[in-house]
N, C-alpha and C positions, 0 to 999 in steps of 0.2 A: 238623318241616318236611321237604317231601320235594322232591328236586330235578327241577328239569324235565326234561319227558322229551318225545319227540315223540308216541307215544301215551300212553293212560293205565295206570296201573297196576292192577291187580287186585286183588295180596297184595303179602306182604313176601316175602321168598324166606327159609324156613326157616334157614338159617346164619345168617341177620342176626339173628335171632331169640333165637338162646343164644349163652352163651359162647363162649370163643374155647378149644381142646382146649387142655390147663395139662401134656400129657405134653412133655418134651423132643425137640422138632424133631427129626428123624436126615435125612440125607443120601439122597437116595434115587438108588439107581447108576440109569445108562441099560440099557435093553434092550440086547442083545445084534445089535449094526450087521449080522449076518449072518441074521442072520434076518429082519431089514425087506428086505435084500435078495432074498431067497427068497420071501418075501409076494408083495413087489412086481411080483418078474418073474411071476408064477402069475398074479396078477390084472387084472395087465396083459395076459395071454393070454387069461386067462377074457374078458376086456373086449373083446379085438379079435374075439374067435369068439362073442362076446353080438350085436357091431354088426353083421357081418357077414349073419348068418343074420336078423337082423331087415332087413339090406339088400336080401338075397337073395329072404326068403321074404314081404315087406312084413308082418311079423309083430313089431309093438312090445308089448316090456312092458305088462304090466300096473301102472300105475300111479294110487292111487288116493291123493287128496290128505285126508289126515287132521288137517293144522292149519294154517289160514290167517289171519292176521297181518290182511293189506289188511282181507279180508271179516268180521271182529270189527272191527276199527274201523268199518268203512262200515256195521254197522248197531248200530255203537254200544254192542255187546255190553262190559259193563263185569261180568261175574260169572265169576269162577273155577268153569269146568266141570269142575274135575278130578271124578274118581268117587268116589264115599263108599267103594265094596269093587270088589275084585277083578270083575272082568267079561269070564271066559274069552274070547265068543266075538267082543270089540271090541278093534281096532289097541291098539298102545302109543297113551297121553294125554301133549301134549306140552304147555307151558306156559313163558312166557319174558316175561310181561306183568309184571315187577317190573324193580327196579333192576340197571341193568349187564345185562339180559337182551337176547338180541338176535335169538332164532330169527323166521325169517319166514313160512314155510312148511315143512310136512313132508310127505311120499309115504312110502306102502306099497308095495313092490316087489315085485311075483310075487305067488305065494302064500303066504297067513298063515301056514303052515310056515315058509316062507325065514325069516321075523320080519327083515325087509332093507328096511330106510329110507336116502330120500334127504332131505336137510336144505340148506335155502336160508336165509344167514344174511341179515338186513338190515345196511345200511353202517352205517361210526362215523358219527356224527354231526360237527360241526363240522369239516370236512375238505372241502380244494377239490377231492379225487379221492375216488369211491369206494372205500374201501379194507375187504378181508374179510379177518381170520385171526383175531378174538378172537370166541370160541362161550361162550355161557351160558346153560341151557335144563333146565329141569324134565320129569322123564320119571316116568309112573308107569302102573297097569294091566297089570306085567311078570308073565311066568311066572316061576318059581323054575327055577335050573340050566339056562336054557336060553340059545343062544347068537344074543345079538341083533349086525346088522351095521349101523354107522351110517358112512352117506356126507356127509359136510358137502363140498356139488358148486360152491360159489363161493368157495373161497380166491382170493385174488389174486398170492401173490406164491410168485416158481419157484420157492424152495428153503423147505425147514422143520425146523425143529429135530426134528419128528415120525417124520422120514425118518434121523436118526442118534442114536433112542433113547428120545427124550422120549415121555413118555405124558400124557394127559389126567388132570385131579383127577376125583376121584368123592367126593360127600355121600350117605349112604346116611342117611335120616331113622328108619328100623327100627332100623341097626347103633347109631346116636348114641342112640337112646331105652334101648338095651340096655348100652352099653358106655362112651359118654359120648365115642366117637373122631368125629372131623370129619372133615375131607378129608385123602383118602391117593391118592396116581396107581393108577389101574389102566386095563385095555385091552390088550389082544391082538391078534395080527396086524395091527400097524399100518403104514400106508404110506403113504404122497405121493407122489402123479402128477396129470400132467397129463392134462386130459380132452378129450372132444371137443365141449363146450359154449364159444363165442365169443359176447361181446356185442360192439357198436361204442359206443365210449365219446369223447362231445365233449369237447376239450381248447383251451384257449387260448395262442397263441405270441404271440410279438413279433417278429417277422422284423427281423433285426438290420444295417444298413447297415455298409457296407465301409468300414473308416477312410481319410482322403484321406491322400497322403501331401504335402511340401512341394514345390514345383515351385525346382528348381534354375540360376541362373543359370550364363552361361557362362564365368566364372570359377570356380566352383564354390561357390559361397557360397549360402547359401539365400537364396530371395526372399521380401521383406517378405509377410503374407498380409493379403488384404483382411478387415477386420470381419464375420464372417460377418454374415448377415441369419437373424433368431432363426426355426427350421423349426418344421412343423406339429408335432404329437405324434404318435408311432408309432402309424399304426392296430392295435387286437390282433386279430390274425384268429384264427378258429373251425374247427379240423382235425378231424374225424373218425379212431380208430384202433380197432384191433384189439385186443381183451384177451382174453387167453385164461383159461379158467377153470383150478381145479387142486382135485385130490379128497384132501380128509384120509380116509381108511378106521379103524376101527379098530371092534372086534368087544367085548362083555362080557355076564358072564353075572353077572344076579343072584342074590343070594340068598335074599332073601326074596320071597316071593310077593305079590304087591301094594304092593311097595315105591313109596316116592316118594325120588326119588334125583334128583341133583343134577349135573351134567355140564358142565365148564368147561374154558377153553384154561389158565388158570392161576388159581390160589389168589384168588378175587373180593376187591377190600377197595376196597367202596363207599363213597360219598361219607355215608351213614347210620353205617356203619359207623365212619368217619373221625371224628366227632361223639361219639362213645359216649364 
């Protein structure tokens, strides 16, 4: 039995599929905080002299969308397109139509040299705010040793563990066919910032009345209070805000050539998986 989802699923996501790696856990240290520091500030320059000259010379990106979420559902597309082989001269193949999956869209940025993708997560589910920071999403149709940069452009929230060390898991389905290892953290030059993408996001308040306080006679004794008369109910009013977005960056180079690999905020353990 499989758990509900708001679309449909496709496949099963490979990890769920085999065991659970039987090597002894090890600890794995954080990046080294000086160097996200160093990233960070670079790319944040690269970024202001990107928007800049695109301000200046009305010259945006190249941005060509290579995986849409919305437009598979709306024409109902239920078939895993990944590729049977390798197909040099097409974008990376993204996939996120299983459990716990959550990509919504992806872009190709620049030129197919760059190999530089933007990645738009869908929210959690069951949540009265939109909330973005948990990624999981199937990548395959990669070169071998070369270095891809992935932007996940709707995090929600300012700070991230991302930004003082931590790295993303990687399933490598090649390396586990070969060596029988699962998920291990990898990713290079990584970073968190905030970007220059704002949505406006509807919230609901309750605008809170001022407590009365007791009206004092002139001897100083309080006055009896009359029975209140029972009050309407707090109308909840409907505010409009500002949310600003925040970019996870982090860079990886595969190794096998047509890999299909696996890409998470933390070590998946699905509701199927729970069951086993």
């Amino acid at each position: 039995m499989l758990p509900k989802s708001v679309g449909k699923f496709v496949k099963k996501a490979f990890p769920d599929t085999v065991a659970d790696d039987e090597r002894p856990k090890e600890a794995s240290d954080l990046l080294d905080t000086s160097s996200n520091v160093a990233e960070l500030s670079q790319t944040v320059a690269r970024e202001i002299c990107s928007y800049q000259q695109e301000f200046e010379m009305g010259q945006k990106r190249k941005r060509e969308v290579v995986h849409d979420l919305d437009q598979l559902v709306l024409e109902d597309n239920c078939v895993d397109s990944a590729p049977s082989g390798f197909e040099a001269e097409k974008p990376l193949h993204f996939e996120s139509r299983f459990e716990s999956g959550n990509l919504r869209k992806a872009y190709r940025i620049g030129t197919p040299e760059q190999r530089h993708y933007e990645l738009v997560l869908s929210p959690d589910t069951g949540s009265n705010r939109p909330h973005y920071q948990w990624f999981y999403f199937e990548v395959s149709n990669n070169e071998a040793d070369q270095i891809y940069t992935f932007d996940i452009i709707n995090c929600s929230k300012g700070s991230s563990m991302f930004s003082r060390g931590m790295q993303p898991v990687i399933f490598s389905v090649g390396q586990y066919m070969e060596t029988k290892r699962g998920w291990a953290r990898g990713g290079r030059n990584i970073c968190y910032f905030r970007n220059r993408y704002i949505s406006n996001r509807e919230v609901k308040t309750t605008p809170k009345k001022a407590p009365k306080g007791r009206k004092m006679s002139q001897s100083g004794s309080p006055k009896p209070q009359k029975p209140q008369e029972p009050q309407e109910p707090t109308k909840t009013e409907r505010q409009v805000e500002q949310c600003h977005h925040y970019t996870l960056r982090f860079q990886l180079a595969f190794q096998k050539q047509g890999d299909v690999t696996y890409i998470a905020y933390h070590y998946p353990f699905t509701y199927s998986r729970l069951r086993v």
